[in-house]
Structure formats: structure tokens, C-alpha cells
N, C-alpha and C positions, 0 to 999 in steps of 0.2 A: 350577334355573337354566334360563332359558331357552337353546335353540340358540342364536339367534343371539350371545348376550354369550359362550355357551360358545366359537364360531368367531370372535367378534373375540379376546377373550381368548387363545384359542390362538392364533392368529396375532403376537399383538405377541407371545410367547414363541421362536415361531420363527424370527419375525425377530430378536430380541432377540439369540438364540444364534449363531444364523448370523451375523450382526455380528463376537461376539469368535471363535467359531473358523473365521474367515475371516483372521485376519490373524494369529494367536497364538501356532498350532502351527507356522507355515513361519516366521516372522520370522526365527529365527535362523539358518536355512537361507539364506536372501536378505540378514541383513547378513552373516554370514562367508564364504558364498561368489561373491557380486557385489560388495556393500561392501569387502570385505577387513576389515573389523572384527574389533577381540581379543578374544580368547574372555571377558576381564574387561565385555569393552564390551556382549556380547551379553547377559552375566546382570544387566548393568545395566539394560539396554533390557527385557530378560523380567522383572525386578524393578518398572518402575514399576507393572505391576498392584496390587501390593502396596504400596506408598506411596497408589496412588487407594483400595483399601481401608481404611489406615491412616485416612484421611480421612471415608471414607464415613459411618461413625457420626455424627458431626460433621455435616455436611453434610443427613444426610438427618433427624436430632433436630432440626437450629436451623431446617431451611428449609422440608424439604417437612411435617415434621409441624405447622406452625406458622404460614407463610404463605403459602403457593401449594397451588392445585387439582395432584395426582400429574399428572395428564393433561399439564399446560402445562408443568412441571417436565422432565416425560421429553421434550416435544417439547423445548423449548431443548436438554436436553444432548445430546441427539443431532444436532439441527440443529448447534450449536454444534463437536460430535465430529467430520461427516462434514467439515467444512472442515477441523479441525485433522488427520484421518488424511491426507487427501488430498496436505495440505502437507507432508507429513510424510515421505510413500510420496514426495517430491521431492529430500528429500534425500541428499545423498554424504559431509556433513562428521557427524563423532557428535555433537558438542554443539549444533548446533541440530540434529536427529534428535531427542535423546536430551531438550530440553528440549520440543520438542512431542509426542512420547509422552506425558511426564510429564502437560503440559495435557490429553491425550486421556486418560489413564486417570483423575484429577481427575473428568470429566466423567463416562465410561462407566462406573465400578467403581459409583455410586450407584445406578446405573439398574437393576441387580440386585435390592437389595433395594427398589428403590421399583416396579419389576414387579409382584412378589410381593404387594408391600401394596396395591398397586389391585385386583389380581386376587381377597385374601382379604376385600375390602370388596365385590364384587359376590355375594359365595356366602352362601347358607345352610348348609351342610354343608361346611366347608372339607375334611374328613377323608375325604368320599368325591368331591368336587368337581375338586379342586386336583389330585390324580395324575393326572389321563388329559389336564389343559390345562398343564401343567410338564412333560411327557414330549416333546412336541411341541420345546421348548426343546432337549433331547437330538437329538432330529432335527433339528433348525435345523444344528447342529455339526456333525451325520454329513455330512448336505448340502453345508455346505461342503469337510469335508474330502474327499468323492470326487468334487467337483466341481475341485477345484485338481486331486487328484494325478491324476486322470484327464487333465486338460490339460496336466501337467507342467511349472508355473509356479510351482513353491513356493520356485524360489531369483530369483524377479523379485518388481517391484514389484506384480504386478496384484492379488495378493488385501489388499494393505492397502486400494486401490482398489475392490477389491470391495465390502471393506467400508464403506467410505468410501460408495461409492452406495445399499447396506443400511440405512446410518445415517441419510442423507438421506430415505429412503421411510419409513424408521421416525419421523424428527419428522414428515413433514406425519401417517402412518399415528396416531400418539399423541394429533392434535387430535379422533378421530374416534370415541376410547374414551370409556366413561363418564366424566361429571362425579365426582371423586370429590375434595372439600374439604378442604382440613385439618382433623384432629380437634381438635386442641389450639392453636386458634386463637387461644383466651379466655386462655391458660395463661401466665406469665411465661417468657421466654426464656432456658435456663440450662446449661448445659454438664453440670451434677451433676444434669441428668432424661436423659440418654446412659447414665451409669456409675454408676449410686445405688449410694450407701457400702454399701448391703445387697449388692448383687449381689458387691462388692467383697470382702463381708466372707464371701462364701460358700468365697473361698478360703483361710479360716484352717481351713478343715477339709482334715484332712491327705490325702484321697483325690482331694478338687477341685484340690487344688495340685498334687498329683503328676501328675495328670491336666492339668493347664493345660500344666507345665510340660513333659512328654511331648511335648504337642502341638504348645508352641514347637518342640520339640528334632528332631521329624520332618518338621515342614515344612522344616529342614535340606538335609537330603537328598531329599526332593518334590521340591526347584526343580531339581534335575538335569536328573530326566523332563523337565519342563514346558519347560524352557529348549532344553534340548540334545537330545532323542531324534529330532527332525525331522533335525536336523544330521549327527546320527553315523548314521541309517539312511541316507540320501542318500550319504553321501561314504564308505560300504561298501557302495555298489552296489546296492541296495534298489532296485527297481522302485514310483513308483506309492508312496509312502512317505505321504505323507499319506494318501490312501486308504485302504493297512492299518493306521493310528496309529487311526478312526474304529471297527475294533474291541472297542480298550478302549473309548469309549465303549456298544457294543452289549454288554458284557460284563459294563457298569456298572447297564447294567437287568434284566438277568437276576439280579445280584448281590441287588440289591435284592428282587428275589422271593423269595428264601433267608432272609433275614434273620429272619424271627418266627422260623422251622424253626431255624436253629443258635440264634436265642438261647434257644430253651428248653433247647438241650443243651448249649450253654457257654457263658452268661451273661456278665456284661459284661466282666469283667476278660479273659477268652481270647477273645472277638471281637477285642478293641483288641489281644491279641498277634500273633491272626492278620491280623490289618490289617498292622500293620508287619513281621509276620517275613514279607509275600508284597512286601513295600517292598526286603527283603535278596535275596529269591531270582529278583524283577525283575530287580536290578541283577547278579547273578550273572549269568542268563541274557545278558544283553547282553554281559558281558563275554567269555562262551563262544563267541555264536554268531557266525553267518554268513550271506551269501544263498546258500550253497549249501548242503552238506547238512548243516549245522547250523540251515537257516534255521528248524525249527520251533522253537530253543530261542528268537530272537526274536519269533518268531510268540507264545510263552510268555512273554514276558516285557510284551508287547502287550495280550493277553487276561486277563492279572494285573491291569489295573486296577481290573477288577469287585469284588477280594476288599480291594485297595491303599487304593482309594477308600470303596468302601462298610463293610466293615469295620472302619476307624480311625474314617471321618470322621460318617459317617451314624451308626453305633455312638454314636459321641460325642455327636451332638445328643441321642439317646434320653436317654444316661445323664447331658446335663445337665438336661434337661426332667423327669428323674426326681428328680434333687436338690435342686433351684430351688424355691423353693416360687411358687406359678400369680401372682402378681402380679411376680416378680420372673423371668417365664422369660424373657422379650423379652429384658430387659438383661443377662440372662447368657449369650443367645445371642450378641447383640452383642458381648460379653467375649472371648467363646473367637472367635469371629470376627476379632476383635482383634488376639490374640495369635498366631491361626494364618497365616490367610488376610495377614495385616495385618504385625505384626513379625518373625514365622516365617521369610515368604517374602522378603520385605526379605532378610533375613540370610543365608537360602538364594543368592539368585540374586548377592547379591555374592560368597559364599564358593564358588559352583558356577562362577562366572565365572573366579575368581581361582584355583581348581583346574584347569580345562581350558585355561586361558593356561599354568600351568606345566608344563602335557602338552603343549606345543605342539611339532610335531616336522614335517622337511620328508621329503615322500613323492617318487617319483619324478615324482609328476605335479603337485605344488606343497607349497603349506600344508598340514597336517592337524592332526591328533592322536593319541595315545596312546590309545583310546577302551579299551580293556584295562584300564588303570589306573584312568583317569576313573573307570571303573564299579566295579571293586575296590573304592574307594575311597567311593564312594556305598553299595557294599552293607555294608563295615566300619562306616560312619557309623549305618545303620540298625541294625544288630547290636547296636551300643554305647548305641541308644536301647532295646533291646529288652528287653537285659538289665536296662538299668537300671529301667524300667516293671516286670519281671517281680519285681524285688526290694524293691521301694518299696511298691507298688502293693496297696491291702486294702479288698476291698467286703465291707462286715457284711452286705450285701440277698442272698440267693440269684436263681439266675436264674428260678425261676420266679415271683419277687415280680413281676415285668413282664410285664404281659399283652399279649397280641401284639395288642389293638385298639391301645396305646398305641403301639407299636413302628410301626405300620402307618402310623399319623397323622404320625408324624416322617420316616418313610422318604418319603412323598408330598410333604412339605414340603424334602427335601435340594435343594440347589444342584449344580450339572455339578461 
């Protein structure tokens, strides 16, 4: 590949990223503590991402694989996105807030995976290509997050704005990327080339189902973090909170490093437990510590996401890419996309909402919450998915059936 598509390329990643973690990690922090929003309202608002996922497969099967150039596609939704965040970061009432999120993740959740597919259309080598220009995406999110917490604006409107001016450089930024067509332009229009009955039928084998339905069961308890850990670090005194939150993501690329090295020594089944059993001992940490001298236990619980994230999730892609057979990987990626990213987190962020509303308690200094319990409570959730994985759960393959070029090729291809 040449430099220069390797630097436009990376650059729409960084932009890309910077976008969502500019406005995603603080949101809840700025409706619950300027808004006065319910803690049900806030997991609602941290949920639409998960409805514009829900959607995504859809959206990006019927339009951009089929009648639009990727390039014009990602300029509109983001043209389209920086108006709707903008208007968005204006409001004070939740249902129109909450109904233009909704339009903005609609728009932004697609542009993920239509990044990705422009960027695997310009390589010859996606496997050694594609990790050093998706990494940069990882930095985009650091960026934003120590550029808010260093300002100390994570509970005002300016980083949905931020993003909002992100999004706008990113559509004219998108007209400037390669021509890249749609493939399946000649192809009839059809819902059942998204979810082929094959991909479907991959779940009548009892290791994919347990495994699918795991994966519902933990994104459960994910939407806590994602929703609420801006929230409850700020309003215990955390200095500079989004800036330490920007950690796990640096923890999340070292994570990545590891992964061929343990999977040859505990193979797939105990990667996926060690994913979620560090999902239990996150949420423990949080419920321990402190900013003072406990604070390294959330320092711990911060730097866990490397093992939370890559472990479960990046683990996961391997071992579906192992089981799919090669014409049938796309769509079963899409599948568990689906049901993670997609109905998981739906489910999560209204039960994570409708948890910390019932923890709601008054402090001397106003509103708060029970953050003690919240977090109990996410770490039980975890537990309860742990065990059940550990008892269900039966891979005939040993771990050294998977060779770490394979392993390597999916690790480069994971999402934040």
C-alpha cells in the first residue's frame, strides 16, 4: 500500500474515533449532573448506540453494499450526524434529547463498519495492513478523552460539540477518500443476504449457541462501565476522570499483544472465562475503592479493560472465524455483532439505567447514588454469567488447533 492511502486511511480512523469518544464516555456525566436526568434516562441515552447497531446490518447490507460509492455514504452520515449531535448537545427536555440521539446513532453506529470496508478494499494484505491504520482509531478516543478531562468539561455540553465539529470535517474529510463502488450492485435487494439461514443455522451447534447466548448475557453487565463509570468516577471526586477512563483504552492495545501467547496456553474456552471473570473483579474494584488510598483499586478496575475487552470480545471473533466456515464468516460476524453489540447492550443500558434509578440516594451535597451497590451488583451479574459459560460451555478443538497467524489476523481486525 502506498503512504499516502496508508495516511488518508488512517486519518478518517482517527477521526472516525475521536467523533464517538468525544461525546460517549462523558454523556452521562453531563445529563445526570447538569441535565438532572434519571439514572433510567441516562442508560437510555448510553443505549441508543445499541438500537443504531441493531440497525446497522440492515442499513449497511441493503444500501451501501448495493447502491452507493462507501466514500458518499460516510460523507452524508456524518454530514447528516454533525447537525443532529449539535442539536442535540441543545437540549434540556429528555424526549427530544433522547429522540435525536436516537437519529444520531441511526446515522454514526453504520460508519463503523463501512470505515472498515473502505479501508479492507484499498489493501493487498489486509492481515499485515489493517493493524497499524485501526490503531490510530484507538488513538482518536485517547485524544479525545485527555483532551476533555484535561479541560474539565465532561459534565457540559462541549464534547457532544466537539464532536459535532469532528463529524462535520469528517463528511467534507470522506469526499476526499478513494472511489470505492459498491460490490453488489448487479445483486437483487434482500434482507435474507444480511442473516443467510446458514449463518443462522451455525447456531444449532450446541458450543455457538452457548457461546451466542453468553455473549447476549455479558453485554448485560458491560453497559454499566460504558454507561455509568464517567458518572460515578466524577461524583467521587476523581480528578481529570475522563482522562484516566483513556487508560483502559491503552491497556486494550497491550491486551491485544498477549493474545496468540495465552491462547496457546488456555485456549478458547478460558480466554472467554478470563474475559468475563476480569468483567466481575472490574466491578468489585469499583465497588472497594476510592480517590484516596484506595484509589489504585479503581486505577484496577480502569486498566482491566485490556483483559474485559479483549479477552471476551476479540477472543470471540477468533473463535467465530474458526467455526464459520470462509464464505459464511462476514455473516456470522454480523450475527454475534447482532446480538452483542446490538440486543445485549439495548438490554444492558435499560436494566443498568433502571438499577442505578433504584440506587438513587440524597448526599449532603445533592443527588447521588449508592455506587457500592450499583457495582455489587454488576459484579454478581457477571459471576452469574460466568459460571454459567463455565458449565455449559464444550470445545472438542484443543488450543493449539489455532495458529497464532490466525489469531493475529482477527486481533487487527477488532473494533474499540
Amino acid at each position: 500500500m502506498k503512504i499516502g492511502i496508508r495516511a488518508r486511511l488512517s486519518t478518517m480512523m482517527f477521526l472516525e474515533y475521536l467523533i464517538w469518544g468525544s461525546w460517549y464516555v462523558t454523556v452521562g456525566t453531563w445529563l445526570s449532573q447538569t441535565q438532572h436526568f434519571s439514572g433510567q434516562q441516562v442508560g437510555l441515552a448510553a443505549g441508543a448506540t445499541a438500537i443504531g447497531a441493531i440497525i446497522s446490518p440492515f442499513f449497511v447490507g441493503l444500501v451501501a453494499d448495493k447502491l452507493f460509492a462507501t466514500q458518499k455514504v460516510l460523507a452524508v452520515l456524518h454530514g447528516v450526524g454533525a447537525i443532529l449531535l449539535f442539536a442535540t448537545s441543545r437540549q434540556t427536555v429528555f424526549l427530544p434529547f433522547y429522540a435525536l440521539v436516537l437519529l444520531y446513532c441511526f446515522c454514526f453506529m453504520p460508519t463503523l463498519a463501512l470505515t472498515n470496508s473502505l479501508a479492507f478494499r484499498q489493501m493487498q494484505d489486509p492481515k499485515t495492513e489493517f493493524g497499524p491504520i485501526r490503531v490510530l482509531g484507538t488513538g482518536g478516543w485517547i485524544v479525545a478523552g485527555l483532551l476533555i478531562g484535561y479541560l474539565k468539561l465532561e459534565a457540559t455540553a462541549f464534547p457532544m460539540r466537539l464532536a459535532a465539529a469532528a463529524s462535520l470535517v469528517m463528511a467534507f474529510y470522506c469526499l476526499t477518500l478513494p472511489d470505492t463502488p459498491p460490490l453488489a450492485a448487479d445483486t437483487r435487494i434482500s434482507t435474507a443476504s444480511i442473516f443467510p439461514k446458514e449463518a443462522l443455522q451455525l447456531l444449532r451447534e450446541r458450543s455457538m449457541a452457548v457461546f451466542a447466548i453468553a455473549s447476549f448475557l455479558i453485554c448485560i453487565p458491560l453497559q454499566f462501565y460504558y454507561a455509568f463509570t464517567n458518572l460515578f468516577l466524577n461524583q467521587t471526586g476523581v480528578q481529570n476522570a475522563a482522562g484516566k477512563m483513556t487508560g483502559g483504552q491503552m491497556s486494550e492495545l497491550f491486551g491485544m499483544l498477549l493474545i496468540p501467547w495465552f491462547f496457546r496456553r488456555l485456549g478458547v474456552k478460558y480466554m472467554l472465562v478470563a474475559g468475563m471473570l476480569a468483567w466481575a473483579i472490574r466491578y468489585l474494584l469499583f465497588a472497594y475503592g476510592d480517590p484516596g488510598a484506595r484509589m489504585w483499586m479503581l486505577w484496577g478496575g480502569i486498566l482491566l479493560h485490556g483483559i474485559c475487552y479483549d479477552f471476551f470480545f476479540v477472543t470471540g471473533q477468533i473463535y467465530i472465524d474458526r467455526k464459520a466456515p470462509p464464505a459464511l464468516r462476514a455473516a456470522a460476524q454480523g450475527l454475534i455483532t447482532f446480538i452483542t453489540y446490538g440486543v445485549g447492550m439495548f438490554v444492558g443500558s435499560w436494566l443498568s439505567g433502571a438499577v442505578v434509578e433504584h440506587y438513587a440516594i440524597t448526599t449532603p451535597t445533592g443527588p447521588g447514588y449508592d455506587w457500592h451497590s450499583i457495582w455489587i451488583f454488576g459484579a454478581c451479574a457477571s459471576a452469574l454469567v460466568l459460571v454459567f459459560f463455565l458449565l455449559t460451555f464444550k470445545e472438542k478443538e484443543t488450543a493449539t488447533s489455532l495458529r497464532t497467524s490466525e489469531a493475529a489476523t482477527m486481533i487487527t481486525e477488532a473494533p474499540l
